[in-house]
N, C-alpha and C positions, 0 to 999 in steps of 0.2 A: 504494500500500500504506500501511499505518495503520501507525501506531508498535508497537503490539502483534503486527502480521505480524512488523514487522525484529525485535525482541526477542525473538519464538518461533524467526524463522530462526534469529539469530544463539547462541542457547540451542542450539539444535539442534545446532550445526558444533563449538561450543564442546564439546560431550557425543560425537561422532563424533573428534575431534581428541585428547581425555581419553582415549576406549578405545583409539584407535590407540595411544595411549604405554603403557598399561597393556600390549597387547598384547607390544608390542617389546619393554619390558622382562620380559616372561615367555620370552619369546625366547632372551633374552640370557642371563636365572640359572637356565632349564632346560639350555643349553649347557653355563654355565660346571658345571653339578652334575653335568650327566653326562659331560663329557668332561674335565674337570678336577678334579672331585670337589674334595678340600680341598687338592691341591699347588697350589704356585705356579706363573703361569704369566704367558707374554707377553704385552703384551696385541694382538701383532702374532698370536699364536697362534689366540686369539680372534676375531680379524677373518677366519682363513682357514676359522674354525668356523664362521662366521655369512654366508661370501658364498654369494649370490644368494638371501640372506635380506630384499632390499630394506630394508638398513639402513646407512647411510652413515657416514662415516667420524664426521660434527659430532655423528649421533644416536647413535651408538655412546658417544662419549666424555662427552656426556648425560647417558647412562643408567648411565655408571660412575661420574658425579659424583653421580649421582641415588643410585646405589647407597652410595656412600662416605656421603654424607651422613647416610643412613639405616643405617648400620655392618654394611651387610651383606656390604662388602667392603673390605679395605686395599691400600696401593699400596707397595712399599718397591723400593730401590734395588737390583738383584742381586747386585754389589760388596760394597756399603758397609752392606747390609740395615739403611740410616736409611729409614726411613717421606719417603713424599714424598706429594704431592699429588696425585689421577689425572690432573685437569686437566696438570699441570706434567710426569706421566710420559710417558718416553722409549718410545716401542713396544717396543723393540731390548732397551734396557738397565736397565730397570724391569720388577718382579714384582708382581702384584695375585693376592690370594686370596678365598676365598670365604672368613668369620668365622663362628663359632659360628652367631652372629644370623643369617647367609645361609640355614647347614643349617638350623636352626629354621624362617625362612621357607620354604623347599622341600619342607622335609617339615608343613606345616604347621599348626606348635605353634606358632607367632606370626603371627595374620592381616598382613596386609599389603594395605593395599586400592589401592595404586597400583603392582600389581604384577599380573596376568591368570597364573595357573597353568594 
């Protein structure tokens, strides 16, 4: 094979691998909107919304850092209601919400292109 086959293949997998995340995370904040809507919730909650969703525990918390990032959701402590980090949240003892900017994306007044509706 020529350089131009491996560079189409690997374009190809790179664009198959792109939508599968797009996909999941359409997954994950069609979930969190319609079973959570804008309360708080766990995010051990979340994982019992999403099993045999073929989404694993690494991709899950992924896509909530994917999510945090892009402020379409927060993570706070249930206690101490200090904001913490999703990565750094506790399943159990840690709360994440859907943000203004979430419902925006969901209902969508704010495209979002690395997200599949």
């Amino acid at each position: 094979m020529n350089l131009d086959t491996e560079q189409l293949k690997k374009k190809a997998m790179e664009q198959v691998i792109a939508a599968e995340a797009r996909r999941k995370r359409g997954i994950i904040i069609r979930t969190i909107a319609l079973v959570f809507k804008t309360r708080w919730f766990k995010i051990a909650d979340l994982k019992a919304a999403i099993s045999g969703r073929d989404i694993d525990d690494s991709e899950l918390y992924d896509i909530l850092d994917y999510f945090e990032d892009k402020g379409i959701i927060r993570a706070r402590n249930e206690l101490t209601k200090n904001p913490v980090e999703v990565l750094d949240a506790d399943q159990e003892d840690d709360e994440v919400k859907l943000t203004s900017k979430g419902t925006d994306v969901i209902q969508f007044s704010i495209p979002e292109p690395g997200i599949d509706l």
